[in-house]
C-alpha positions in Angstrom: 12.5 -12.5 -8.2 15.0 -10.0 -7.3 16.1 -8.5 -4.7 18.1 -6.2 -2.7 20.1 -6.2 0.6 19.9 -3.6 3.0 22.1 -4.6 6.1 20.4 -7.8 7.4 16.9 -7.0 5.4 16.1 -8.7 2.0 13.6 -6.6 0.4 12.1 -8.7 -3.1 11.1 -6.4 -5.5 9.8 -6.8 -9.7 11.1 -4.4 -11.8 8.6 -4.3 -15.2 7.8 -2.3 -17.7 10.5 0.1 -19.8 13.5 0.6 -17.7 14.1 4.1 -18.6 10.6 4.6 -18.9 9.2 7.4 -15.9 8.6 5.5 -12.6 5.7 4.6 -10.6 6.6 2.5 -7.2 4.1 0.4 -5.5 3.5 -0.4 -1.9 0.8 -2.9 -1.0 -1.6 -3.3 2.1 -0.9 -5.3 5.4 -1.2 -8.6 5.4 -0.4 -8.8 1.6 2.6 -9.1 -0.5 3.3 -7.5 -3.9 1.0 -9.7 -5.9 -2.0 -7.0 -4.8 -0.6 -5.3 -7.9 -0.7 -8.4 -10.6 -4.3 -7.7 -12.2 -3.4 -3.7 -12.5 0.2 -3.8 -13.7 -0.7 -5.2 -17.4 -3.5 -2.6 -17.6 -1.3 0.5 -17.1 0.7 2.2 -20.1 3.9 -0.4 -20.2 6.2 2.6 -21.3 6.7 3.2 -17.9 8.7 1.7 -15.1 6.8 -0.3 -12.5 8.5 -1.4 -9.4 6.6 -3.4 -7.0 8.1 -4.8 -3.7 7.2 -6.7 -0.9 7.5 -5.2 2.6 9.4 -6.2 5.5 7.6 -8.9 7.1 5.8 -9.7 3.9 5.8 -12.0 0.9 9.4 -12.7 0.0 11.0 -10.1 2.2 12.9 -11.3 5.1 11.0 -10.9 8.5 13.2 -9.0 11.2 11.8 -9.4 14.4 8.8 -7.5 15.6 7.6 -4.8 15.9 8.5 -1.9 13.4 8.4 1.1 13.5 6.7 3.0 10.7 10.1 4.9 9.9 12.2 2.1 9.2 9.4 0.8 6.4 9.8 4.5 5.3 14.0 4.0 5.2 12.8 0.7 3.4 11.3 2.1 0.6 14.3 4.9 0.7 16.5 2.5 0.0 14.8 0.5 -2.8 14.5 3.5 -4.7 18.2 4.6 -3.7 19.6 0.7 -4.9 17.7 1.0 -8.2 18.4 4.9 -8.8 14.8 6.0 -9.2 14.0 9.5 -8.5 10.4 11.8 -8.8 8.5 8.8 -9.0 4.7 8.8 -8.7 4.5 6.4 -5.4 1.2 4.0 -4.6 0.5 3.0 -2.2 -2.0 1.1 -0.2 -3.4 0.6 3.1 -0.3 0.8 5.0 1.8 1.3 1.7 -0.1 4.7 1.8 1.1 5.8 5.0 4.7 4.8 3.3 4.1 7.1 0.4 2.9 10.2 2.6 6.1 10.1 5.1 8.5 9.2 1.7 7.1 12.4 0.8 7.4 14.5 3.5 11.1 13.5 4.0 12.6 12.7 0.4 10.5 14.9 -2.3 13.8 14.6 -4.8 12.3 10.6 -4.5 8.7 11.4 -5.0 6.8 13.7 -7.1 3.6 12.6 -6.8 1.3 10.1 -4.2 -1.5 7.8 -5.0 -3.0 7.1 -2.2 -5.4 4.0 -2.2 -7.5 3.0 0.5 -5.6 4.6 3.0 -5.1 7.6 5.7 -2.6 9.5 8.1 -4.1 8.0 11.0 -5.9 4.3 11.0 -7.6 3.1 13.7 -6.8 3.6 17.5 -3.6 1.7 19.0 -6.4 -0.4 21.2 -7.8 -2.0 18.4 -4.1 -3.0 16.6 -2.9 -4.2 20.2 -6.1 -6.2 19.8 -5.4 -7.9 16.7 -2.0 -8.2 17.7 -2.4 -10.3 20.6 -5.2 -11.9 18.4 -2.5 -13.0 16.2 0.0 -14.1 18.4 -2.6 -16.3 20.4 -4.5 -18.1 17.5 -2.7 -17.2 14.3 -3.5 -15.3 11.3 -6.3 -17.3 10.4 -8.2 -16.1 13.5 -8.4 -13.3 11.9 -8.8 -14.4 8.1 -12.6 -13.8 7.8 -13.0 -10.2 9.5 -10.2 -9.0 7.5 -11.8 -10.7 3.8 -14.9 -8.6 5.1 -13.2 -5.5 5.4 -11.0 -6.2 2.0 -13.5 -7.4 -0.3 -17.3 -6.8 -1.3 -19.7 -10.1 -0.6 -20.0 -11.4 -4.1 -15.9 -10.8 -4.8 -15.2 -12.4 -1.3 -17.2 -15.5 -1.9 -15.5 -16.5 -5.0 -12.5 -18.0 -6.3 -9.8 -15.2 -6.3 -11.6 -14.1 -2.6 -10.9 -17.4 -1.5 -7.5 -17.4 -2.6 -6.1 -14.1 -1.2 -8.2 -15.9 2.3 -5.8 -18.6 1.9 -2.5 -16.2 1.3 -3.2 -14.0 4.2 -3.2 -17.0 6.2 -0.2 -18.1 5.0 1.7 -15.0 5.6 3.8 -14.2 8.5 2.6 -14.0 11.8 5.6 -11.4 12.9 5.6 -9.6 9.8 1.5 -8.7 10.3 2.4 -8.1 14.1 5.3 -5.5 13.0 3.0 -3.7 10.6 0.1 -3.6 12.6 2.4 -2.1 15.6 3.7 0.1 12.9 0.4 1.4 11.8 -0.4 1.8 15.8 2.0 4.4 16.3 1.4 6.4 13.4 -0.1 10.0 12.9 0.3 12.1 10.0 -2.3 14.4 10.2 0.0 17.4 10.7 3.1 16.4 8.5 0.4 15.2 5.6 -1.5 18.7 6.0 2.2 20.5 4.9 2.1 18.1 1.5 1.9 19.9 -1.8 2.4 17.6 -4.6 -0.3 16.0 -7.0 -2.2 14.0 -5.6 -5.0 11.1 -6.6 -6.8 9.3 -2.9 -8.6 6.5 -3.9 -11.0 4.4 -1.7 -13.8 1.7 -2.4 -16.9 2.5 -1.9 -17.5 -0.9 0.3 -14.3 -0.7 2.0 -14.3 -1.7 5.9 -11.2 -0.9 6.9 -10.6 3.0 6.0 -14.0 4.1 4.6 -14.3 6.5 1.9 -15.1 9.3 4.6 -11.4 9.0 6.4 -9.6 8.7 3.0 -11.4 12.0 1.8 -10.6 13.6 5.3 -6.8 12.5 4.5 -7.2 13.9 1.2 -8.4 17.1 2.8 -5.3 17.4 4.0 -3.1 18.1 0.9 -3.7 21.3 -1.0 -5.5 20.5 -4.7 -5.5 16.6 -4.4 -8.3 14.5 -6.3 -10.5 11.8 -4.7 -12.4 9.2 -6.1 -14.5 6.7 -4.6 -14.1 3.1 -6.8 -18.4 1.8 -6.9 -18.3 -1.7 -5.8 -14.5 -2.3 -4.4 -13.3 -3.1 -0.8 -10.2 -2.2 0.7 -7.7 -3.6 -2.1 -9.5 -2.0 -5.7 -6.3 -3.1 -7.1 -7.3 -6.5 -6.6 -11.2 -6.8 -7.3 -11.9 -3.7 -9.8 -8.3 -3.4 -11.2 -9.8 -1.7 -14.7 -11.3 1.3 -12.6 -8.0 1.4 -10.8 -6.0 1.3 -14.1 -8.6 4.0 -15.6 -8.3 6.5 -12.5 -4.1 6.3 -12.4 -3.8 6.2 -16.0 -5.4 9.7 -16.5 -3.8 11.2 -13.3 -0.3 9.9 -14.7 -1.2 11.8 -17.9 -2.8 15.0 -15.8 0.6 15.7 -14.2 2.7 14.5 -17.5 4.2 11.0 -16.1 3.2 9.6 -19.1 
């Protein structure tokens, strides 16, 4: 895969679709990598340009030490877009990704025209609870916290079968610091009052059996920015890209067409 080099920071990316086709940029969740995306991508219109990239920490992106701060994984994402000259893209993102997309677009709206925001929110969870599963993780490993976080990602049936299983066995085999960074990351974040100045289009996206930002906290974050859209995906957990990617694909295809992106 490629990727790019930002001082001592490798940051993989893929780079599909039409290369001069109108971008869309994709962030993925904690504890993830950029293969959150890989049932959605073929489903959305391939005229356009789909970037993907793995975050610090994550997947095949270099791991600086721990812990980050939530504007350097904004300056990542910055960058990427700088390196491969992409400009008023529609940006996804989830989980964490989504808390990328809403400070990208408070400080760089020449890079970002309009958010997605999937299963996310401007504020998630109390720092107690991420210094929790931060010493968690450093103590026993990622896999000490493997089967709480499946709960939270995935519905029952999805969970218990073979593609479950198999994003059980990649979160364990992520980076410990990389999860630690994010997590801290995520702990000393609020955007309630720079997301409530947001303007642009808008979709917010939860699923319905999502444990980890419920559909009530993604609407409140919705709330936030004048004339968004929210949707609740039936049946999905905290990563619809992954375990209802058609209703995904359905939902972003018609807001890409709604605001003319495709």
């Amino acid at each position: 895969m490629p990727h790019i080099e930002i001082g001592d920071l490798r940051l993989n990316y893929l780079d599909e679709g039409r290369a001069t086709g109108a971008p869309v940029v994709f962030a993925h969740a904690l504890g993830s990598d950029l293969r959150i995306w890989d049932n959605l991508i073929p489903l959305l219109p391939q005229d356009l340009r789909l970037v993907r990239y793995d975050l610090r920490g994550h997947g095949r992106s270099t791991t600086p030490e721990p812990p980050y701060a939530m504007g350097a994984l904004i300056r990542d994402a910055e960058r990427l877009m700088e390196a491969l000259s992409i400009r008023e893209a529609v940006f996804v993102g989830s989980s964490i990704g989504g808390m990328i997309a809403q400070g990208l677009a408070v400080k760089r709206l020449d890079l970002v025209r309009a958010l997605v925001l999937c299963d996310t929110a401007a504020k998630i969870g109390t720092p107690e609870i991420w210094q929790d599963r931060i010493d968690q993780v450093r103590s026993y490993g990622l896999e000490s916290l493997a089967d709480p976080t499946m709960k939270r990602w995935f519905a029952p049936a999805f969970r218990q079968g073979p593609e479950g299983q198999l994003w059980r066995e990649r979160f364990i085999a992520g980076d410990p610091d990389g999860y630690v960074g994010g997590a801290a990351a995520i702990a000393g974040t609020d955007f309630y009052t720079t997301t409530a100045r947001l303007t642009l289009p808008t979709l917010a996206l939860v699923g319905s059996e999502d444990g980890s930002t419920p559909p009530d906290l993604v609407r409140e974050t919705a709330e936030l920015i004048r004339g968004s859209r929210f949707e609740i995906v039936r049946g999905a957990g905290h990563v619809p890209s992954v375990d209802k990617p058609a209703e995904v694909a359905a939902l972003l295809t018609e807001f890409l067409r709604s605001i003319g992106h495709v």
